[in-house]
N, CA, C and O atoms as a GROMACS GRO file, in nm:
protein
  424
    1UNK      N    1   0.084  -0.118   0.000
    1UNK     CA    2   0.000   0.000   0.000
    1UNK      C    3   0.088   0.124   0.000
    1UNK      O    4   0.202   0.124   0.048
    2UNK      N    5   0.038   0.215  -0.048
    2UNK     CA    6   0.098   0.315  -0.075
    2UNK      C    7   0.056   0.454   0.041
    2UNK      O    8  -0.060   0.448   0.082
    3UNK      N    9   0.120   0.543   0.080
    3UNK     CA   10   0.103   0.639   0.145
    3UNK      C   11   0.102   0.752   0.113
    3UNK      O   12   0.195   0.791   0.042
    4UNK      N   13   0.007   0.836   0.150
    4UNK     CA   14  -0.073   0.959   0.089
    4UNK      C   15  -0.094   1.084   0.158
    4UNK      O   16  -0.171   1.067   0.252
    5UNK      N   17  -0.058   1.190   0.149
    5UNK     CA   18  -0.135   1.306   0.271
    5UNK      C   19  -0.253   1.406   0.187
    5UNK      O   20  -0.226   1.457   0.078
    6UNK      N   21  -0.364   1.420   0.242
    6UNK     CA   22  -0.443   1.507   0.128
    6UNK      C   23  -0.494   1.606   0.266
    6UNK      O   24  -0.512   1.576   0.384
    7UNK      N   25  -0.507   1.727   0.196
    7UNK     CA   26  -0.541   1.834   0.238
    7UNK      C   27  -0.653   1.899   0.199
    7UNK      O   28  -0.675   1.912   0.079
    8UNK      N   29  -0.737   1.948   0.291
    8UNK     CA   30  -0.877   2.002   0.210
    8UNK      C   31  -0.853   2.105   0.315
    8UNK      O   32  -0.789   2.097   0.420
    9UNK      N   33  -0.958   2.261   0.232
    9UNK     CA   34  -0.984   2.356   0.274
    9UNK      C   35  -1.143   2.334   0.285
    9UNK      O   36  -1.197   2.296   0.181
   10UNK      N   37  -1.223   2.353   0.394
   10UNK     CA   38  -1.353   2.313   0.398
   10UNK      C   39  -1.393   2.499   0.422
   10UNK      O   40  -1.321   2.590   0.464
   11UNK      N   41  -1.540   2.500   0.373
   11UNK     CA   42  -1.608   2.657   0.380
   11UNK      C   43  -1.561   2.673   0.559
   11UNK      O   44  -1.535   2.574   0.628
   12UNK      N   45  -1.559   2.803   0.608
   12UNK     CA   46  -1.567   2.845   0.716
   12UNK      C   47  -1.661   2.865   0.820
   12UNK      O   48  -1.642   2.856   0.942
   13UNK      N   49  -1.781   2.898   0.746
   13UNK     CA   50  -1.920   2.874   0.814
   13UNK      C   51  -1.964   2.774   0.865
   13UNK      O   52  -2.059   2.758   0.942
   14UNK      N   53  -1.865   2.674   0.804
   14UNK     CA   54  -1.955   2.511   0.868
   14UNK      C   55  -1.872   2.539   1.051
   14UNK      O   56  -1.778   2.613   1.081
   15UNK      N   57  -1.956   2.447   1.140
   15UNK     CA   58  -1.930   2.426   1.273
   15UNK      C   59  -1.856   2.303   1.318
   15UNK      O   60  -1.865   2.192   1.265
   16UNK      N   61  -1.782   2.335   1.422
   16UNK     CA   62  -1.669   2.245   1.465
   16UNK      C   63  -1.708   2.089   1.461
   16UNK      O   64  -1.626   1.998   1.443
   17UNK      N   65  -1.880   2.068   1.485
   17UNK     CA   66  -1.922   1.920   1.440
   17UNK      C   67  -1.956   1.904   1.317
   17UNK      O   68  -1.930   1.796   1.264
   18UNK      N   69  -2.030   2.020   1.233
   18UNK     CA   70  -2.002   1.990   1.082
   18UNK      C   71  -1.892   1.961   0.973
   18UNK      O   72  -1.886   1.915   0.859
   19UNK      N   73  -1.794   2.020   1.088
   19UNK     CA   74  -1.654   1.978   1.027
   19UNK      C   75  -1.599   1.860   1.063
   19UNK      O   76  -1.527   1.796   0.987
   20UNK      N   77  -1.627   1.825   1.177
   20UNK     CA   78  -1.604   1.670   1.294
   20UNK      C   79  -1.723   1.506   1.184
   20UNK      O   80  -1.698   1.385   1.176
   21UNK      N   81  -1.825   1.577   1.134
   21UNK     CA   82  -1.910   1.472   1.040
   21UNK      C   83  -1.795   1.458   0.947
   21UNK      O   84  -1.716   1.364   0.935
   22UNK      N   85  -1.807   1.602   0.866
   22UNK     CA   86  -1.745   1.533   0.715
   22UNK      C   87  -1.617   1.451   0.745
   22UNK      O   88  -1.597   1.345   0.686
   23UNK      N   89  -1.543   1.493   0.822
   23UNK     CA   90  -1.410   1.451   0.866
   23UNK      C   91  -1.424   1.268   0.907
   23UNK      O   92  -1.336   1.182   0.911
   24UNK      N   93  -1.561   1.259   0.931
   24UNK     CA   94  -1.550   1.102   0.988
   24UNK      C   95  -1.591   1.037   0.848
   24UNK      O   96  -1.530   0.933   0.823
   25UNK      N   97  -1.708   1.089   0.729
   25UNK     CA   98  -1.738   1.016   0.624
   25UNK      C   99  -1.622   1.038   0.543
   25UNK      O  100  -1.601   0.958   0.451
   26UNK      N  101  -1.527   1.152   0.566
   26UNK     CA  102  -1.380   1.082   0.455
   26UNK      C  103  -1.331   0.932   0.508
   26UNK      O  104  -1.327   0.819   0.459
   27UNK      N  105  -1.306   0.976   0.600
   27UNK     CA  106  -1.221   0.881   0.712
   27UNK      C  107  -1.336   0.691   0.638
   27UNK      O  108  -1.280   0.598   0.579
   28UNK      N  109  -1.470   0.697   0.667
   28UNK     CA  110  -1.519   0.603   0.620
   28UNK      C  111  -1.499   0.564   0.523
   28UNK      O  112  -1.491   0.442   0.506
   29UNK      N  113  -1.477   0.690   0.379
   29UNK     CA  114  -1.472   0.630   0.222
   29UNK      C  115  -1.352   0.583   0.210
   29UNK      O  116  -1.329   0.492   0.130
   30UNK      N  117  -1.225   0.654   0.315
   30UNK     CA  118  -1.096   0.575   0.301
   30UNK      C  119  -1.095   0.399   0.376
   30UNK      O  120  -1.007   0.324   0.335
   31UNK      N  121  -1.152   0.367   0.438
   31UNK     CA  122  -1.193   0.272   0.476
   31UNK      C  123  -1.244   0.141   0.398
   31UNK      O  124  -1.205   0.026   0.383
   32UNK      N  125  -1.358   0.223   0.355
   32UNK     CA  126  -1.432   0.135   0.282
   32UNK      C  127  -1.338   0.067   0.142
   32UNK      O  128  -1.375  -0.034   0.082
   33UNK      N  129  -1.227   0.136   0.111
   33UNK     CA  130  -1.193   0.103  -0.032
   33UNK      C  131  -1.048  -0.006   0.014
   33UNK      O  132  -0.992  -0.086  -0.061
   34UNK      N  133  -1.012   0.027   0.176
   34UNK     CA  134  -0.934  -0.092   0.225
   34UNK      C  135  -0.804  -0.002   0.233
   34UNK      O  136  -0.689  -0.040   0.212
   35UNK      N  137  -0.852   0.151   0.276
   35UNK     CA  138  -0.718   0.248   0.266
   35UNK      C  139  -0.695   0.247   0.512
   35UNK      O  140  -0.774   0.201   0.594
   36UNK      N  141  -0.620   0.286   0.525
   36UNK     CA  142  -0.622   0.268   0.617
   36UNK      C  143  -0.560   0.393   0.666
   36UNK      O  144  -0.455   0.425   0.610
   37UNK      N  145  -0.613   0.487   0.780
   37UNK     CA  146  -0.598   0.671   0.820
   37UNK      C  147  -0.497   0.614   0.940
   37UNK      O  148  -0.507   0.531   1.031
   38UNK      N  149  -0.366   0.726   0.876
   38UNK     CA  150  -0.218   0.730   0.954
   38UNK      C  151  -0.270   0.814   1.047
   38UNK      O  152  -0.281   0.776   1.163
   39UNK      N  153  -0.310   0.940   1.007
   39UNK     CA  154  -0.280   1.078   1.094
   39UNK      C  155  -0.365   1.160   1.064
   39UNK      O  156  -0.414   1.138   0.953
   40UNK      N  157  -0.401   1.239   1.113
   40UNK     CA  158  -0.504   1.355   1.103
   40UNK      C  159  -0.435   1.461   1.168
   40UNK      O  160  -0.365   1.439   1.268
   41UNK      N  161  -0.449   1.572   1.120
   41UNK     CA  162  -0.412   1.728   1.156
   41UNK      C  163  -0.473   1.819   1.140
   41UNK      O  164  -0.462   1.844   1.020
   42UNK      N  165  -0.569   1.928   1.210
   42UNK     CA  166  -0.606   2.010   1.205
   42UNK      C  167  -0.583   2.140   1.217
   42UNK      O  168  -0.604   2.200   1.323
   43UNK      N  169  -0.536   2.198   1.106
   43UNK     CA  170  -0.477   2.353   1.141
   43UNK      C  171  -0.568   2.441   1.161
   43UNK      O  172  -0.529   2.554   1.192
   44UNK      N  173  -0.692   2.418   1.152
   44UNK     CA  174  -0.758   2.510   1.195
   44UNK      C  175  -0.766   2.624   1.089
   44UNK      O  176  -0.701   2.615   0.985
   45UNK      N  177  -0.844   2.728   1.116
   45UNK     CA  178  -0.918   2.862   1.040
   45UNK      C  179  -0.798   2.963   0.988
   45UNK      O  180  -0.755   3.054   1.059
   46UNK      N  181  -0.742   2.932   0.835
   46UNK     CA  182  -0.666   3.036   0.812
   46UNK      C  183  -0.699   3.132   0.724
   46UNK      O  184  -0.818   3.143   0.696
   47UNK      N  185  -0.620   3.205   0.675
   47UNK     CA  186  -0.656   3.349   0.566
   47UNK      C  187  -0.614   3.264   0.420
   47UNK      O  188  -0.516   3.189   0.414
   48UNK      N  189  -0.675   3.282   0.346
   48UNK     CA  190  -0.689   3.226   0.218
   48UNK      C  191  -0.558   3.351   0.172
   48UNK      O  192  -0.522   3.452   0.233
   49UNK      N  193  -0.508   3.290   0.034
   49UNK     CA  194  -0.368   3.367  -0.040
   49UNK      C  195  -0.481   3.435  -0.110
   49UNK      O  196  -0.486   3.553  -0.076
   50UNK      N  197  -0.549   3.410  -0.175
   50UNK     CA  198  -0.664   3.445  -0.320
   50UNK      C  199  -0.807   3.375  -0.221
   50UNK      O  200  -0.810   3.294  -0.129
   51UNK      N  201  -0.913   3.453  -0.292
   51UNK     CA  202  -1.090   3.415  -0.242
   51UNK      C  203  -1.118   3.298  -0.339
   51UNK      O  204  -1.094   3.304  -0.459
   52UNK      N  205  -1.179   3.174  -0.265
   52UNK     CA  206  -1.238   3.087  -0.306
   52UNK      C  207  -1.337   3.110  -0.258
   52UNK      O  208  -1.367   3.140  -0.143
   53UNK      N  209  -1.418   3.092  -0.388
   53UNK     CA  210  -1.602   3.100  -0.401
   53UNK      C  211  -1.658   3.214  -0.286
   53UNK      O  212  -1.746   3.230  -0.202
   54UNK      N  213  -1.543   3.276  -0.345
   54UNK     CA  214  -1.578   3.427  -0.256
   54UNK      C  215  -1.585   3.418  -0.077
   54UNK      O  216  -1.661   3.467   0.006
   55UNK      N  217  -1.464   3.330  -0.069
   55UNK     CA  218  -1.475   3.307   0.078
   55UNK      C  219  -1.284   3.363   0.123
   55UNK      O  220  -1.188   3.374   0.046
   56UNK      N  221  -1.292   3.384   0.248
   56UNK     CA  222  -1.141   3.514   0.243
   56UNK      C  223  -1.067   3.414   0.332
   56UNK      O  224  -0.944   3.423   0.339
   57UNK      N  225  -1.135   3.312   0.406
   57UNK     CA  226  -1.084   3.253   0.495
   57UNK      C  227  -1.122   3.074   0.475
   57UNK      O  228  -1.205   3.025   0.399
   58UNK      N  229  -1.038   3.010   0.563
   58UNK     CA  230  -1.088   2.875   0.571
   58UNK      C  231  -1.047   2.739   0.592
   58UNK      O  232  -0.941   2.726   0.532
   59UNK      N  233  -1.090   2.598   0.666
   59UNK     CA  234  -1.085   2.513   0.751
   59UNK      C  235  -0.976   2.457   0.698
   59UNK      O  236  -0.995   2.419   0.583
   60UNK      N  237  -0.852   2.435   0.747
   60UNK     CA  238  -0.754   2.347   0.658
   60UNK      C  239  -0.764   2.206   0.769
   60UNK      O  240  -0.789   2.201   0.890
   61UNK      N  241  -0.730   2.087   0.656
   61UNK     CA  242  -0.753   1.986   0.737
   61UNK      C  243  -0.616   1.890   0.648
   61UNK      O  244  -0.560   1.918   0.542
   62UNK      N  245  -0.597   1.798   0.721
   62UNK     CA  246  -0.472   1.709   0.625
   62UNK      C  247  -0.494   1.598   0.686
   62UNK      O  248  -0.490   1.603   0.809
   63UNK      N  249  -0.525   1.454   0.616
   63UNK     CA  250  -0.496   1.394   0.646
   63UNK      C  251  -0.379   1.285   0.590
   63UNK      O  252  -0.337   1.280   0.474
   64UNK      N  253  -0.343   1.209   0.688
   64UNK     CA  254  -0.217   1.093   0.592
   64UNK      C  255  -0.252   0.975   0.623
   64UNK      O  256  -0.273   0.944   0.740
   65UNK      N  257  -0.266   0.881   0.512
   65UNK     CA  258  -0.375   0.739   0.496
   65UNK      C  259  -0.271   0.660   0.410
   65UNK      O  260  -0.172   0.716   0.362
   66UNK      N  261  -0.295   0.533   0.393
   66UNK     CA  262  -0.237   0.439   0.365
   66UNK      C  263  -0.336   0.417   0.280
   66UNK      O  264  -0.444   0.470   0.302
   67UNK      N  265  -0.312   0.315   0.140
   67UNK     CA  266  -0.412   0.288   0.058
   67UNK      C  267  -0.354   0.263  -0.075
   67UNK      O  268  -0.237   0.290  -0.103
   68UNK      N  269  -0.449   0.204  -0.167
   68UNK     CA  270  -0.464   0.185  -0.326
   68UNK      C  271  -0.506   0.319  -0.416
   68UNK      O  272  -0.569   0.419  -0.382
   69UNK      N  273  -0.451   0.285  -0.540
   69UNK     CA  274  -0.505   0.377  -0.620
   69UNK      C  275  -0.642   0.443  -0.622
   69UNK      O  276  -0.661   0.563  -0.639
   70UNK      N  277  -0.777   0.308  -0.594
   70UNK     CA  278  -0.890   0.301  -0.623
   70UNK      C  279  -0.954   0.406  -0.478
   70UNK      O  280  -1.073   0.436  -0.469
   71UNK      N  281  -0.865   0.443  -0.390
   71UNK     CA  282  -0.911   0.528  -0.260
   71UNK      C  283  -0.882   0.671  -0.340
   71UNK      O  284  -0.943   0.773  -0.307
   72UNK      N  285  -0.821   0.671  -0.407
   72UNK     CA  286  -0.795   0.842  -0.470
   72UNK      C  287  -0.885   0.841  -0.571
   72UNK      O  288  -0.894   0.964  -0.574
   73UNK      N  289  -0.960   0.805  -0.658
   73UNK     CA  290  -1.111   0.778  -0.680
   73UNK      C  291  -1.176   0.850  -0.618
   73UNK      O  292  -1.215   0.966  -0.636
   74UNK      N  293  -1.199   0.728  -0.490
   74UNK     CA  294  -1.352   0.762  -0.447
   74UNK      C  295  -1.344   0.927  -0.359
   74UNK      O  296  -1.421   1.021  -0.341
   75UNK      N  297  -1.238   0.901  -0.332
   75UNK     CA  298  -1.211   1.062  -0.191
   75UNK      C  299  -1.208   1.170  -0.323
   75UNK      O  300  -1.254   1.281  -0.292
   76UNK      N  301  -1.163   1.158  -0.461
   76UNK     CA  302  -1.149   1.292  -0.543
   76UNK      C  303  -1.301   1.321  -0.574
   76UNK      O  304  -1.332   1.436  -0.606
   77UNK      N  305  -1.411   1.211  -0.565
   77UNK     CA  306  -1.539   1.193  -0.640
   77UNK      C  307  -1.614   1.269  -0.532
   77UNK      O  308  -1.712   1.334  -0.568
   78UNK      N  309  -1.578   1.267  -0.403
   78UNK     CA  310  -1.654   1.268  -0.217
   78UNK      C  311  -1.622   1.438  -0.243
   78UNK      O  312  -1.705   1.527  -0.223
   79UNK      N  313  -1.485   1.456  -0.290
   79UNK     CA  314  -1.464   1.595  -0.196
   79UNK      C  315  -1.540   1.718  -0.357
   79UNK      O  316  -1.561   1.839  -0.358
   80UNK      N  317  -1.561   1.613  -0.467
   80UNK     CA  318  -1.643   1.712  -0.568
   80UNK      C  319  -1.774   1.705  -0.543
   80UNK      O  320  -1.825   1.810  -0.581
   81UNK      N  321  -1.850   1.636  -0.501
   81UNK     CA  322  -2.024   1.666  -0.453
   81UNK      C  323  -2.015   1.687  -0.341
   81UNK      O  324  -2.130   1.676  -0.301
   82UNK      N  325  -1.922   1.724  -0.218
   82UNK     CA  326  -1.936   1.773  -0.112
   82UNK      C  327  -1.943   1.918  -0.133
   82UNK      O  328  -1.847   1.965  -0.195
   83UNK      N  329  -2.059   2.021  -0.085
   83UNK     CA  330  -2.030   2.142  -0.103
   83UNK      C  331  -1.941   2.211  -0.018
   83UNK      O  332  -1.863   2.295  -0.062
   84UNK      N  333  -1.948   2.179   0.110
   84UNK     CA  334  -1.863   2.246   0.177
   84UNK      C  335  -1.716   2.239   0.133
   84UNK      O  336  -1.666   2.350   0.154
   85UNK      N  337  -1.613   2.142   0.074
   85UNK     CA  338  -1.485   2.082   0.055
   85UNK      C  339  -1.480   2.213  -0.068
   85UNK      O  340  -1.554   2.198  -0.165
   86UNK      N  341  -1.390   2.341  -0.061
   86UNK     CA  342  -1.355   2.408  -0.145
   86UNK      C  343  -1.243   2.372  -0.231
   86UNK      O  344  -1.250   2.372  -0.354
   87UNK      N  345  -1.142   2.340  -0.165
   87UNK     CA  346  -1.038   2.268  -0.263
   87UNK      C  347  -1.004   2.210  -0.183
   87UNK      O  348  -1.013   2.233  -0.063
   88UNK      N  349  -0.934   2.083  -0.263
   88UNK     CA  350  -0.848   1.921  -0.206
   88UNK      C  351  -0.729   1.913  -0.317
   88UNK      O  352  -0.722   1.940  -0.437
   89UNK      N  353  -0.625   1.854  -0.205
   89UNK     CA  354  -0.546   1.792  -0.254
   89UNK      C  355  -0.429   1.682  -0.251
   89UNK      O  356  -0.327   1.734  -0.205
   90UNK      N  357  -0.414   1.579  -0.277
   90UNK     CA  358  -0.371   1.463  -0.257
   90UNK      C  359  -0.179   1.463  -0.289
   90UNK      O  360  -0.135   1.534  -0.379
   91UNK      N  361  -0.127   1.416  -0.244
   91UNK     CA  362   0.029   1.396  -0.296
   91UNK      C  363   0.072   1.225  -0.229
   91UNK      O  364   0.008   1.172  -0.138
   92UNK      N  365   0.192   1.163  -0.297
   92UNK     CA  366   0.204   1.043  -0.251
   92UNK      C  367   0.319   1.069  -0.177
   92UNK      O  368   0.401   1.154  -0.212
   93UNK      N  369   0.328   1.009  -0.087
   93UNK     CA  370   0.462   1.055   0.040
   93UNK      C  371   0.553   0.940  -0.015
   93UNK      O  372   0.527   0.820  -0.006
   94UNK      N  373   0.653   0.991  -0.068
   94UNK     CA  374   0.747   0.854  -0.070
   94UNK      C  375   0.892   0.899   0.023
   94UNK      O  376   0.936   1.008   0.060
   95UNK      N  377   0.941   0.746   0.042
   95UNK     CA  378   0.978   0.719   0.195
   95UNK      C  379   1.150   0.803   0.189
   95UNK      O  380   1.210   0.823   0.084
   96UNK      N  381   1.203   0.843   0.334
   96UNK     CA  382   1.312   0.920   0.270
   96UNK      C  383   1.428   0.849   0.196
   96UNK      O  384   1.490   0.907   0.108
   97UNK      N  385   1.450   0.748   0.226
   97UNK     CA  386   1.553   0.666   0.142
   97UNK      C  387   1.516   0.647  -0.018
   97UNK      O  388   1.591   0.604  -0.106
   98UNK      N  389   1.392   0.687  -0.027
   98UNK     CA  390   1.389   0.672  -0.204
   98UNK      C  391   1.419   0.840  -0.256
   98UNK      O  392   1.456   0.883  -0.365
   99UNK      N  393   1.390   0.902  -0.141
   99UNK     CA  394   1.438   1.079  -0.234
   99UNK      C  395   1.582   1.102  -0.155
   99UNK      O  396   1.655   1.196  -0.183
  100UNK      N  397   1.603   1.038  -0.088
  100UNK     CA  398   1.796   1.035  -0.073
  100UNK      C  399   1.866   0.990  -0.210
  100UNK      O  400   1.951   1.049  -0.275
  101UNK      N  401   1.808   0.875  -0.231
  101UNK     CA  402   1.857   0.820  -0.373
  101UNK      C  403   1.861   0.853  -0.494
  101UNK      O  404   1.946   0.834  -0.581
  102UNK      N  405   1.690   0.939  -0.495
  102UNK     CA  406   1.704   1.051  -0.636
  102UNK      C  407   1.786   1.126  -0.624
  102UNK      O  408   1.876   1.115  -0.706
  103UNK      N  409   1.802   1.269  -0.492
  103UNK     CA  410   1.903   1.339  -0.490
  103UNK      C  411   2.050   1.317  -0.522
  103UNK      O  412   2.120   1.405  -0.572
  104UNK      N  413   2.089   1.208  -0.494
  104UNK     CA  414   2.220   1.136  -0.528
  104UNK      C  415   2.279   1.098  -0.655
  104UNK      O  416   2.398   1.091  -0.685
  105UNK      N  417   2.130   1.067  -0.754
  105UNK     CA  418   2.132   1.045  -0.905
  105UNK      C  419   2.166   1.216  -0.950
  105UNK      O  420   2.260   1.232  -1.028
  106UNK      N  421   2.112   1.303  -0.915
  106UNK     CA  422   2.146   1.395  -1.002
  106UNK      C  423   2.268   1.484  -1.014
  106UNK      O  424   2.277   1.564  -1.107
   0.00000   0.00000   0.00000
């Protein structure tokens, strides 16, 4: 399995349990597909660089999960019909001995 950290900015208006729900049905869709949640981090309410959907501020959340391809699917499909989820984004963490080794190639 492969390891992942994705980050979402959720609207600001939602409430500390509206943010505590969505946060548990990611957590489920990563589940369900046989991905398994490392870590969770909540940074909490920041100032946006640029306004999304005309919003100045907003919920940053990160999590880092273990998983298959087929979990970056369903979580890219979750966080586009979720209205609150303004932007997401996924990266694959690879381990430090494999970017010691690139650095070394070049």
């Amino acid at each position: 399995m492969t390891t992942y950290e994705s980050v979402f900015i959720i609207k600001p208006t939602l409430s500390d349990t509206e943010v505590a729900d969505l946060l548990d049905k990611t957590k489920k869709i990563i589940a369900q597909e046989g991905g398994e949640v490392v870590g969770e981090d909540k940074w909490g309410r920041r100032r946006l660089a640029a306004p999304i959907l005309k919003n100045r501020e907003g919920n940053y959340i990160q999590l880092k999960f273990n998983g298959n391809p087929a979990v970056l699917s369903k979580l890219d499909h979750h966080c586009r019909v979720t209205d609150a989820v303004m932007r997401n984004f996924t990266i694959k963490v690879r381990p430090v001995k494999e970017r010691r080794k690139k650095a070394k190639a070049k």
